[in-house]
N, C-alpha and C positions, 0 to 999 in steps of 0.2 A: 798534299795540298789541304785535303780535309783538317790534319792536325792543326794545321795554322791559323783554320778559323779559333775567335776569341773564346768560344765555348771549349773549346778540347784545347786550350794552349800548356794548361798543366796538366793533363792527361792525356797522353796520346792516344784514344780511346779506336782512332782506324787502324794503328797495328796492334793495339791489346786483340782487339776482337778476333783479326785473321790468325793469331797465333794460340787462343785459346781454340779457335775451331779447330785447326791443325791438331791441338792436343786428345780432342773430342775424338775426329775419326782415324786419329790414329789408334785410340782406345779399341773403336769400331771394328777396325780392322783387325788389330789383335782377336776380337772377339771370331771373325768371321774365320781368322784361321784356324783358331783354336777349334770351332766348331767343325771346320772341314778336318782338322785332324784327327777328331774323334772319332768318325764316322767313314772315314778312307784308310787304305795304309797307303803309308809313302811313297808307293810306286805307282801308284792311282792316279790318271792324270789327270784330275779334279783340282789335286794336293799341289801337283808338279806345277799347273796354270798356277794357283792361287799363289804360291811362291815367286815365280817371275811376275805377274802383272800387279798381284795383290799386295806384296812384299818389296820388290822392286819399285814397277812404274809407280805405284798411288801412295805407299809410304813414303817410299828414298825419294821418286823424283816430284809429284804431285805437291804431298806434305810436306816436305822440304821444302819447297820453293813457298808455302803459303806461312809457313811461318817463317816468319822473317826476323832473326835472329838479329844479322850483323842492323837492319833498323833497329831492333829493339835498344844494340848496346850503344847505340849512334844517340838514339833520343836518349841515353840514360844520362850521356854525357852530356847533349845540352840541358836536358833539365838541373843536371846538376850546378850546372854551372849558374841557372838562374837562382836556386835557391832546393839546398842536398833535401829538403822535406819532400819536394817532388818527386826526386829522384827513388829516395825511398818507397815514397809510397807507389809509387808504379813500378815497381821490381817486386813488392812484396802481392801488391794484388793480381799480377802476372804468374807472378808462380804459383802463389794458394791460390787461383779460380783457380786455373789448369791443373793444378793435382785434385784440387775439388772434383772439378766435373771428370776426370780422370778414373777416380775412386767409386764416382756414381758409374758410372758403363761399368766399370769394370766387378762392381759390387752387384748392379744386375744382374750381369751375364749368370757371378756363382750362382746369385740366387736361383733365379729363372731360367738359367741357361741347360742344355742338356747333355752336355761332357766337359771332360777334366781343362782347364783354361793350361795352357802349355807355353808359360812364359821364359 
C-alpha cells in the first residue's frame, strides 16, 4: 500500500528496502558462519546449531520470506508497462545497491574479520 502512495509510484521503494536488507544480513550471516567455522571443527555443536538455525531458519526461511522476489518481478511488470525507464531503473538499483552493500560486509569481514571467509 505504501508503494501506491504518489511519492514512491515510480519506485517501489517499500520492497527495494526489504530486499536490499535481506541482501545485507544475509552477507551478515555468511560472515557469522564463516567465523564460527574458523574457530570450531565441524563436529562442534556451535557449527552444527549455526548450520540449522543460522543457515536454515534465518537464511532460507527468515531472509527468504523478506526479500520478496516474486513482488519485486510483479512491480517490474507493472512499471513496465507504465513506461520501460522505470522498469529499468528499479532492476538496476536493486541489484547494484544489494551487491554494493553485499561487497561492503563482506569486504569488512576480509579486512577486519579474524578467519578464512568459507564461501
Amino acid at each position: 500500500m505504501k508503494n501506491s502512495q504518489p511519492h514512491w509510484k515510480h519506485f517501489p521503494f517499500y520492497t527495494f528496502l526489504p530486499n536490499v536488507v535481506a541482501s545485507i544480513l544475509s552477507c551478515v550471516m555468511e560472515v557469522v558462519g564463516s567465523s564460527i567455522a574458523a574457530h570450531h571443527v565441524e563436529s562442534d555443536s556451535a557449527y552444527k546449531a549455526y548450520i540449522l538455525f543460522g543457515e536454515g531458519a534465518i537464511q532460507v526461511g527468515f531472509l527468504g520470506s523478506l526479500s520478496t522476489v516474486s513482488t519485486w518481478v510483479n512491480e517490474l511488470d507493472g512499471l513496465s508497462s507504465r513506461r520501460l525507464f522505470y522498469a529499468y531503473r528499479y532492476a538496476v538499483a536493486s541489484v547494484v545497491i544489494s551487491q554494493l552493500a553485499s561487497i561492503f560486509v563482506l569486504g569488512m569481514y576480509e579486512i577486519y574479520g579474524n578467519g578464512p571467509l568459507l564461501l
